[in-house]
N, C-alpha and C positions, 0 to 999 in steps of 0.2 A: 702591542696589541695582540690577543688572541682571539684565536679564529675558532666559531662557532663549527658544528658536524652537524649537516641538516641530517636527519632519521630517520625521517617520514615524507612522503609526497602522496597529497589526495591530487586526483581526479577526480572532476563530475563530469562525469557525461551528457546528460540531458543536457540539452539547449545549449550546453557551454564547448565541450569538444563534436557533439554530433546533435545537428540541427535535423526533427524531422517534418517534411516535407506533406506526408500523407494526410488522410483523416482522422485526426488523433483523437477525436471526440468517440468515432466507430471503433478507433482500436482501442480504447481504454473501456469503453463498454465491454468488448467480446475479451478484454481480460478481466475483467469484474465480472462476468459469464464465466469462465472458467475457474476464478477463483472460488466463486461460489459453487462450483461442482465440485474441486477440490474438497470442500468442508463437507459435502454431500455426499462423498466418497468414502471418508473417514468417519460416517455415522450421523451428519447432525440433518435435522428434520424441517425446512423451512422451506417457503416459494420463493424463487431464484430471482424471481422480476423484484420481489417484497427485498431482499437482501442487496439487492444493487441500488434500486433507490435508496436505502438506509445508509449502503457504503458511500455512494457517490455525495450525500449531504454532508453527512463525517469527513468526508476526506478532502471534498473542496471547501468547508469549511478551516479545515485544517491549514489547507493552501494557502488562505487568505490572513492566515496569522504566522504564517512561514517567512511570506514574503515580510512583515513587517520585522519578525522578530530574526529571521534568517536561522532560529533554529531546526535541525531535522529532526524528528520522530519517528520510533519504529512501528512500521506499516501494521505490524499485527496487534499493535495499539488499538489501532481503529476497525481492523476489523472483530475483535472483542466488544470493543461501542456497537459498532452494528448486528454481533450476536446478542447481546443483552439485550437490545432493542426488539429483538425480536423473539425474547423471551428462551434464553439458550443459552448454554453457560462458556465460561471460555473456553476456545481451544489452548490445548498445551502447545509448547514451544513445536515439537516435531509436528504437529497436523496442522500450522503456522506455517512450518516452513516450507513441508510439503506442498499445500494449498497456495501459497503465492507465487510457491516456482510455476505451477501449473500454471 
């Protein structure tokens, strides 16, 4: 019998090693506030309220085919959809990655 080398080990944090407790509905807002200043930061020109209802459709939308398909997406996927949406061209990978650390 030969023995396999595991090589890799994920983590998921959310919901699975750390449960949060808080207002998650309030915190994912004031980071969809933030991210949208991030993009506001690095040049792009939109209303902040306008950009977060746009993310937050995309992105719970998103949630809702996550759960069935279990696969993940990278987050600046979506917020691309919600810069076209708002008539704005994508960000590049660095004002991406900037913008969501924020």
């Amino acid at each position: 019998m030969s023995a396999t080398a595991i090589t890799t080990i994920f983590f998921d944090l959310g919901y699975t090693l750390i449960n949060f407790e808080g207002d998650v509905p309030s915190v994912l807002r004031k980071s969809y506030r933030s991210l949208a200043q991030g993009l506001i930061n690095s040049g792009f020109s939109f209303d902040t309220n306008e950009f977060i209802r746009e993310y937050e459709k995309i992105i719970n939308a998103y949630y809702v085919v996550r759960d069935i398909d279990l696969v993940e997406q990278p987050v600046g996927d979506f917020v691309n959809k919600a810069l076209a949406v708002l008539g704005q061209p994508p960000a590049s990978t660095r004002v991406l990655k900037e913008a969501v650390a924020a």
